[in-house]
C-alpha positions in Angstrom: 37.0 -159.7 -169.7 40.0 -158.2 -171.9 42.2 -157.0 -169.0 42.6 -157.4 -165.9 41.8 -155.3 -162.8 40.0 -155.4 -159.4 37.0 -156.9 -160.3 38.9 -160.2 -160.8 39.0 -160.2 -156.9 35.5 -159.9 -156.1 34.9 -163.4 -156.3 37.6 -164.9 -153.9 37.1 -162.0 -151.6 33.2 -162.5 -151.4 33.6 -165.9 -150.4 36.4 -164.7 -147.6 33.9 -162.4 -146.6 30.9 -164.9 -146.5 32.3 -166.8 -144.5 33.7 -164.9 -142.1 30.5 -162.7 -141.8 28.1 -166.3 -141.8 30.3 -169.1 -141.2 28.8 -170.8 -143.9 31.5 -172.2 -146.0 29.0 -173.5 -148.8 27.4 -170.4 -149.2 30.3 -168.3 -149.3 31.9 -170.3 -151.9 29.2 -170.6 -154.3 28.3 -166.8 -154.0 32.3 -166.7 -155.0 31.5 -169.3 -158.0 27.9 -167.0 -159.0 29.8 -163.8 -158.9 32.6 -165.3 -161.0 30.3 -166.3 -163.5 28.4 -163.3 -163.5 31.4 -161.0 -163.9 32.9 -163.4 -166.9 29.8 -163.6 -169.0 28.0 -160.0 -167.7 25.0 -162.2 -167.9 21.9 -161.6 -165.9 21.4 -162.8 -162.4 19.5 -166.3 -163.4 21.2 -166.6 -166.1 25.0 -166.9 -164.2 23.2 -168.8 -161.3 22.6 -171.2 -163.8 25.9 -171.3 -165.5 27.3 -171.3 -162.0 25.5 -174.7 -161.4 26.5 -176.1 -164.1 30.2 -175.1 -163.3 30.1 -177.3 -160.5 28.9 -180.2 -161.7 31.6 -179.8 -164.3 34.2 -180.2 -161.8 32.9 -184.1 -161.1 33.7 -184.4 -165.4 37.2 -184.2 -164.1 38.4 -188.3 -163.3 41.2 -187.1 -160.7 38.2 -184.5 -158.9 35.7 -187.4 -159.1 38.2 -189.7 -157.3 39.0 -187.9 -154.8 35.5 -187.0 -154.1 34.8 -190.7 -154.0 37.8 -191.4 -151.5 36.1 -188.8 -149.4 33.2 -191.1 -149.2 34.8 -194.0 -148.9 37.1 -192.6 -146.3 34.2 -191.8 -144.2 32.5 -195.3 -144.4 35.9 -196.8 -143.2 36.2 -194.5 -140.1 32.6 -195.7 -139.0 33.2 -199.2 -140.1 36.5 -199.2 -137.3 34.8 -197.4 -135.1 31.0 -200.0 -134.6 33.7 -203.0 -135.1 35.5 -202.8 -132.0 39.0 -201.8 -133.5 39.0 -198.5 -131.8 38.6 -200.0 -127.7 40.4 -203.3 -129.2 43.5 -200.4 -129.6 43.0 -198.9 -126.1 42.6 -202.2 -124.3 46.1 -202.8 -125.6 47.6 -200.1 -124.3 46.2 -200.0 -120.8 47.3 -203.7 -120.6 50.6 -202.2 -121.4 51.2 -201.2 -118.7 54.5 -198.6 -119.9 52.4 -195.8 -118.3 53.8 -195.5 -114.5 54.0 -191.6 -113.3 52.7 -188.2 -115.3 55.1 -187.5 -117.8 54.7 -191.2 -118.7 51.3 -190.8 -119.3 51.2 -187.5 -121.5 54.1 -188.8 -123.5 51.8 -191.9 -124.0 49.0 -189.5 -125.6 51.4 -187.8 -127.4 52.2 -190.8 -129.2 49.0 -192.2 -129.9 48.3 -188.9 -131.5 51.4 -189.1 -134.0 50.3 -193.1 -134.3 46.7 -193.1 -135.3 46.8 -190.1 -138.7 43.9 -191.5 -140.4 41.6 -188.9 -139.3 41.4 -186.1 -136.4 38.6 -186.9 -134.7 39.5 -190.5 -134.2 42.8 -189.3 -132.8 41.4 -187.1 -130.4 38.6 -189.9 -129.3 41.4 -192.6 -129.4 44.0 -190.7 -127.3 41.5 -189.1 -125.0 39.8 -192.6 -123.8 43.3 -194.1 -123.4 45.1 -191.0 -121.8 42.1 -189.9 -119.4 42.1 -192.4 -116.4 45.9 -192.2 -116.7 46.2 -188.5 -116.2 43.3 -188.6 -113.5 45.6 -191.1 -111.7 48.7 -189.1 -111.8 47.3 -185.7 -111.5 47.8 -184.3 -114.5 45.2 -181.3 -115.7 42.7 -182.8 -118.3 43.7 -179.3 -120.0 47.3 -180.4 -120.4 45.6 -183.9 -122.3 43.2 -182.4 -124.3 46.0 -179.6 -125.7 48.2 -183.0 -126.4 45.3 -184.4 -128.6 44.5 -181.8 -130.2 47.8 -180.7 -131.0 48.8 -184.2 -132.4 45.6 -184.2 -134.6 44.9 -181.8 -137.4 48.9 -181.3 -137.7 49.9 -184.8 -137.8 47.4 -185.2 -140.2 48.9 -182.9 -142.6 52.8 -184.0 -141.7 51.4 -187.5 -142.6 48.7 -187.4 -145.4 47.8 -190.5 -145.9 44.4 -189.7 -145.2 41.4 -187.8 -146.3 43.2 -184.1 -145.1 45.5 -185.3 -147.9 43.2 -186.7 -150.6 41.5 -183.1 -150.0 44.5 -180.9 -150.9 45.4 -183.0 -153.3 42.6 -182.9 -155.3 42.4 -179.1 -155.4 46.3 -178.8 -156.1 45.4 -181.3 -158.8 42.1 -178.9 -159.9 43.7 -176.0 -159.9 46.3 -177.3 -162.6 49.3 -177.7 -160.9 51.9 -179.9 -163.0 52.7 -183.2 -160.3 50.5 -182.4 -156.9 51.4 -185.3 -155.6 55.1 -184.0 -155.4 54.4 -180.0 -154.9 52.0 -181.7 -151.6 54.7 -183.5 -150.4 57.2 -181.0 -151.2 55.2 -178.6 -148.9 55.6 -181.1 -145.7 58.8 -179.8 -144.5 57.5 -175.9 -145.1 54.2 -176.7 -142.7 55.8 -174.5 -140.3 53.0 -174.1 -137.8 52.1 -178.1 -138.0 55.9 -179.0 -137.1 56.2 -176.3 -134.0 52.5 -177.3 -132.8 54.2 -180.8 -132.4 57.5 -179.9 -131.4 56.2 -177.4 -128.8 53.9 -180.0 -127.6 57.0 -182.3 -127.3 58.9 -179.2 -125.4 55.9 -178.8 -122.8 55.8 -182.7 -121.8 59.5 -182.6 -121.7 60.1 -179.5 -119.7 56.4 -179.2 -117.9 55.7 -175.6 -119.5 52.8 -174.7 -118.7 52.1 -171.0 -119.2 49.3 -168.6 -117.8 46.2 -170.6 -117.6 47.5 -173.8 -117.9 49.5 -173.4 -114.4 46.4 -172.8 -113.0 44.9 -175.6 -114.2 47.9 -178.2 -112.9 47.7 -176.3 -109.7 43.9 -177.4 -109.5 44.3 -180.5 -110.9 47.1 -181.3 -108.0 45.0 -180.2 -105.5 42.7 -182.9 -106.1 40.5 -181.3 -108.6 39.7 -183.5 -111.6 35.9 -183.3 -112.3 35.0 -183.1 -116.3 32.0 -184.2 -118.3 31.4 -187.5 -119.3 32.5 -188.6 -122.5 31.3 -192.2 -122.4 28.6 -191.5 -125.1 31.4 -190.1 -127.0 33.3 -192.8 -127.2 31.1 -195.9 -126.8 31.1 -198.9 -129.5 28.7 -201.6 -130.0 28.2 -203.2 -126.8 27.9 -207.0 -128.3 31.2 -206.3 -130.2 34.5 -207.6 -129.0 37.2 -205.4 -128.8 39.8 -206.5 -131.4 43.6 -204.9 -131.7 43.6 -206.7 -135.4 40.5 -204.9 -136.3 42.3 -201.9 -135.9 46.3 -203.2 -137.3 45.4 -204.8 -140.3 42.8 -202.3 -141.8 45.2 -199.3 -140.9 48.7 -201.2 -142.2 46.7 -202.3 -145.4 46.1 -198.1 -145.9 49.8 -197.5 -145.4 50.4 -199.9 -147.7 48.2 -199.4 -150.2 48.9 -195.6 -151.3 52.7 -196.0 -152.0 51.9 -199.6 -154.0 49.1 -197.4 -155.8 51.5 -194.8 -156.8 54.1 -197.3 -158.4 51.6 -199.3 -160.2 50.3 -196.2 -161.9 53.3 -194.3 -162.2 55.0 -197.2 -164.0 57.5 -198.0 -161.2 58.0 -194.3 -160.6 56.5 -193.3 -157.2 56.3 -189.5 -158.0 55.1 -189.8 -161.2 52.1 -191.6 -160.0 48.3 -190.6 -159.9 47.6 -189.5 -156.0 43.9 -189.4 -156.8 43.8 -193.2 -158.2 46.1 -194.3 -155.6 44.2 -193.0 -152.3 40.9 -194.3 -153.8 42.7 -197.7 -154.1 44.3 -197.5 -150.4 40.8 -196.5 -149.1 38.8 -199.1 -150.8 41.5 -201.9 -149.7 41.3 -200.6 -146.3 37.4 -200.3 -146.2 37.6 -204.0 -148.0 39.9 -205.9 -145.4 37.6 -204.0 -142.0 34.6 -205.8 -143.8 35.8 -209.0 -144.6 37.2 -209.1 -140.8 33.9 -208.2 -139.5 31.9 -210.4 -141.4 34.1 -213.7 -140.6 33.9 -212.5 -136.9 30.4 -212.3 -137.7 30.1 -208.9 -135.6 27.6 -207.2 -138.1 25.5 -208.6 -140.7 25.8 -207.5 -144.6 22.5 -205.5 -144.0 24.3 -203.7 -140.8 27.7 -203.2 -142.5 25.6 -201.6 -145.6 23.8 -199.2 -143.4 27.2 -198.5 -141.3 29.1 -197.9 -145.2 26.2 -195.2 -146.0 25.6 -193.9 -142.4 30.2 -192.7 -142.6 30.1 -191.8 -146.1 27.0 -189.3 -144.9 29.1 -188.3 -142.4 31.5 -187.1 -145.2 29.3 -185.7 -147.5 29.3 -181.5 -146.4 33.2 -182.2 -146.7 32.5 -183.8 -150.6 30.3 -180.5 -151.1 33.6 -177.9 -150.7 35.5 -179.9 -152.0 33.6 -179.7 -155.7 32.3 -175.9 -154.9 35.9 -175.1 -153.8 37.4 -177.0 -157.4 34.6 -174.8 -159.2 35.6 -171.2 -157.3 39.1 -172.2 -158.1 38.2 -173.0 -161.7 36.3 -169.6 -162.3 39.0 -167.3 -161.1 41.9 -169.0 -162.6 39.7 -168.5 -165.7 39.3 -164.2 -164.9 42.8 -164.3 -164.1 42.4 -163.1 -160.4 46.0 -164.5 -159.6 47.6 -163.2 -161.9 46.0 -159.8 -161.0 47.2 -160.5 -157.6 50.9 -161.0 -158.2 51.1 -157.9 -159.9 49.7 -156.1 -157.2 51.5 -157.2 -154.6 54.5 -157.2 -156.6 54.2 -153.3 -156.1 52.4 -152.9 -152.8 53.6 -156.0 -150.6 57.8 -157.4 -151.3 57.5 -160.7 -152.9 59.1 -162.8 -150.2 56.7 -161.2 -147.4 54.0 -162.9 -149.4 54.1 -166.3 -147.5 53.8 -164.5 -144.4 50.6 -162.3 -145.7 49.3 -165.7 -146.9 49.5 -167.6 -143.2 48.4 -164.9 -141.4 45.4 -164.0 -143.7 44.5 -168.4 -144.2 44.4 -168.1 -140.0 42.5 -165.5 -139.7 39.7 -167.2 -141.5 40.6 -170.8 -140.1 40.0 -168.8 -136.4 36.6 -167.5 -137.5 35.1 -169.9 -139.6 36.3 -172.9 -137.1 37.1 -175.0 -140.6 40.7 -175.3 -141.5 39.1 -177.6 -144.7 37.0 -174.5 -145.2 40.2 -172.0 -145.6 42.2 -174.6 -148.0 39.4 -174.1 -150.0 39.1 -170.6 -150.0 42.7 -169.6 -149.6 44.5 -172.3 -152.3 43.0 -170.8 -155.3 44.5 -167.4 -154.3 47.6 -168.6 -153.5 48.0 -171.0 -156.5 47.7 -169.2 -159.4 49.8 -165.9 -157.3 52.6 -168.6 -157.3 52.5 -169.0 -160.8 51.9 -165.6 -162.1 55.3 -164.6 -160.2 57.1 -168.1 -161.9 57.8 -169.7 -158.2 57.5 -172.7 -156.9 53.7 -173.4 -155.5 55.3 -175.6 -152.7 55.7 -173.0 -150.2 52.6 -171.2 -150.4 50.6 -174.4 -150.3 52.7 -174.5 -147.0 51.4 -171.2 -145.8 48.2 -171.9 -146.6 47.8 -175.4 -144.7 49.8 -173.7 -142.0 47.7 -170.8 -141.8 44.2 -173.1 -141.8 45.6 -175.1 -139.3 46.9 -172.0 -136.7 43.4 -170.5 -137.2 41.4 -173.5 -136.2 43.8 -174.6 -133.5 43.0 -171.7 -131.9 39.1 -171.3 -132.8 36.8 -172.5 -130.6 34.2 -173.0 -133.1 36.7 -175.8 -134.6 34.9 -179.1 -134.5 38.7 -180.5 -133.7 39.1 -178.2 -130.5 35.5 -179.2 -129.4 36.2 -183.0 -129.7 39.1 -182.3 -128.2 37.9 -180.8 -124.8 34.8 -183.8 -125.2 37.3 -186.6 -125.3 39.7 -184.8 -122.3 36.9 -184.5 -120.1 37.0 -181.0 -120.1 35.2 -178.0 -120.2 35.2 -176.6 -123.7 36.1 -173.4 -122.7 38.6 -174.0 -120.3 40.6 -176.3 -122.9 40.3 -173.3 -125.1 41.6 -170.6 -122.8 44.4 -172.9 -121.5 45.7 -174.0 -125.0 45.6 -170.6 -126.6 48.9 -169.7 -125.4 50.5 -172.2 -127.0 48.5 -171.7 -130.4 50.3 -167.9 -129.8 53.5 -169.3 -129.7 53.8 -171.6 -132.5 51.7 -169.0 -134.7 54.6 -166.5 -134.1 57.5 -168.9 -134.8 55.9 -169.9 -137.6 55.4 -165.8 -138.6 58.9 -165.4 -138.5 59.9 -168.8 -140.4 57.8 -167.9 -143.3 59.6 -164.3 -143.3 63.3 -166.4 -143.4 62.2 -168.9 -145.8 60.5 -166.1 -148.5 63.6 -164.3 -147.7 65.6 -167.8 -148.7 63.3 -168.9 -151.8 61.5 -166.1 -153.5 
């Protein structure tokens, strides 16, 4: 291809419009990556389905993409691992036996706080905070809608304010495939620009504080204060091993020795130099140590044999393995249009049809869009960061704040979805119906989405 023009957008926008017409995230990115393929080499339709296989499995050539593929893995065996060795009810005994938790407010701040506590993946934060919080807010009358919009609003976005986790080992291994110079620091850099993660927190903190409970949500306290406080059972949800012992250290140690781990990672192979450290090498290392302590600790408290612990390793890193597949297939669609040029395409474009500082804006609404149909905020990084990427550096800014507005954007959209697996966990672990949760929490989704809106209008405004 000699020049570029329109046709260098096909790809991206045939995997937008996959998956919002299917929902199948795999599909529509490797119809992205075939199309790519087939449009660079005007080869025949075998022949570029063939070349488009082969560009994936080129991405796993990569040593930072293969490591952070393996962290997802690994990741996923650790969750499991803490979840079979009684870590997780070890953490909740420990804070019913507490005892802080004496009226409402008490116990919604309490779930509020687990959520910010436990980052290391959104599900277990849900799960966690929803087994803790639920008798509590049963006692005191307090809607189960009002707990399952604190969990879920203190999952997915506190996962991306603290990435020390597998949401961050994700984005970081696409910044780091699509070529940008230091992801680490352009991730990190993007933190305080997550508009829509920050407000989904804050407002949360607002609506304990205040008890702000618009439309729906009213209804629901009126209801629950009148006595009504049926919701499904989530004991299967949430039930571990019934021979284990709960064990708090099960769940401290493991968790402190991930927390450690990353930033010691990033010194060691930075040379002292925290930034200038690999993120890839360093997550696999804080994984593996954390996967390494939960073992030893369950196999000197005897709790599983090897045999067991094996099976539980390959049973989580299963669980992880459709998030592994986008990962690579979103690396490859990334790696084909940078190669046609579709951003730069894109920045010219918009540099006559849309003003270059409403671009963050276009970006977070379009990214929650397809977060809100698809249900997958993963699922829009994918898709949306290889736009956004190479639109950044066509126009010669910095990438930082449309990583923002993409992660924003993906987040906003599956907050509100309720095809999101978070937002159905959510209303599983409250005790809720699903659709109530959905209709009471949407509201507040609104809200922060619009803030957000205009904050990405100031700051493009500000910095482009």
């Amino acid at each position: 291809m000699t020049e570029l023009s329109w046709i260098t957008l096909l790809p991206p926008f045939l995997a937008i419009g996959l998956a919002l017409l299917t929902r199948q995230v795999y599909l529509a990115l490797f119809a992205g990556i075939w199309l790519g393929y087939f449009l660079l080499n005007q080869s025949g339709f075998f022949a570029s389905l063939a070349e488009a296989l082969d560009g994936v499995i080129a991405v796993l050539s990569n040593p930072g993409d293969a490591r952070v593929v393996v962290f997802t893995l690994i990741i996923g065996a650790f969750i499991i691992t803490l979840e079979r060795c009684g870590a997780v009810s070890g953490f909740v005994r420990f804070l019913e036996r507490s005892r802080w938790v004496t009226n409402g407010k008490r116990a919604q701040w309490m779930a509020w706080l687990v959520g910010i506590v436990i980052f290391i993946e959104s599900n277990i934060t849900v799960l966690v905070a929803g087994t803790v919080s639920r008798p509590l807010f049963d006692r005191f009358r307090v809607a189960r809608e009002k707990l399952a919009y604190i969990i879920d609003s203190t999952s997915a976005p506190i996962c991306m304010l603290i990435p020390l986790n597998a949401w961050g080992a994700f984005n970081l291994g696409l910044l780091d495939g699509l070529g940008v110079d230091e992801p680490l620091k352009v991730l990190l850099a993007s933190i305080p620009l997550n508009l829509y993660a920050i407000t989904a927190v804050a407002l949360t903190a607002y609506t304990i504080t205040r008890d702000y409970n618009p439309g729906p949500m009213a209804k629901a306290e009126a209801r629950t204060y009148g006595g009504d406080v049926d919701g499904v059972d989530i004991a299967a949800a949430t039930a571990e091993r019934k021979h284990v012992k709960p064990r708090l250290m099960n769940m401290l140690l493991p968790v402190i020795t991930l927390i450690v781990a990353m930033p010691v990672g990033l010194w060691i192979t930075g040379d002292g130099e925290i930034f200038a450290g690999s993120g890839s090498t360093s997550v696999l290392w804080a994984s593996f140590a954390a996967l390494t302590v939960v073992s030893l600790l369950v196999i000197f408290q005897r709790s599983m044999t090897l045999e067991e612990l094996s099976h539980t390793w390959m049973e989580g890193a299963g669980r992880m393995l459709p998030l592994a597949v986008i990962l690579v297939l979103a690396l490859a669609l990334g790696s084909i249009s940078k190669t046609l040029g579709t951003g730069d395409y894109v920045a010219g474009m918009v540099g006559d049809a849309i003003p270059v500082a409403f671009l963050p804006l276009v970006i977070f609404l379009v990214a929650g869009v397809i977060a809100f149909s698809v249900g997958s905020s993963w699922g829009t990084f994918s898709i949306m960061l290889p736009i956004a990427i190479p639109v950044a550096s066509a126009l010669g800014a910095e990438p930082a704040l449309f990583v923002a507005a993409v992660l924003s954007g993906g987040i906003f959209g599956d907050h509100a979805s309720p095809i999101s697996d978070t937002t159905i966990v959510s209303s599983l672990a409250a005790g809720t119906e699903h659709i109530d949760h959905v209709r009471t929490q949407l509201p507040y989704a609104l809200i922060a989405g619009a803030v957000s809106a205009v904050g990405f209008v100031g700051l493009g405004l500000l910095l482009l």
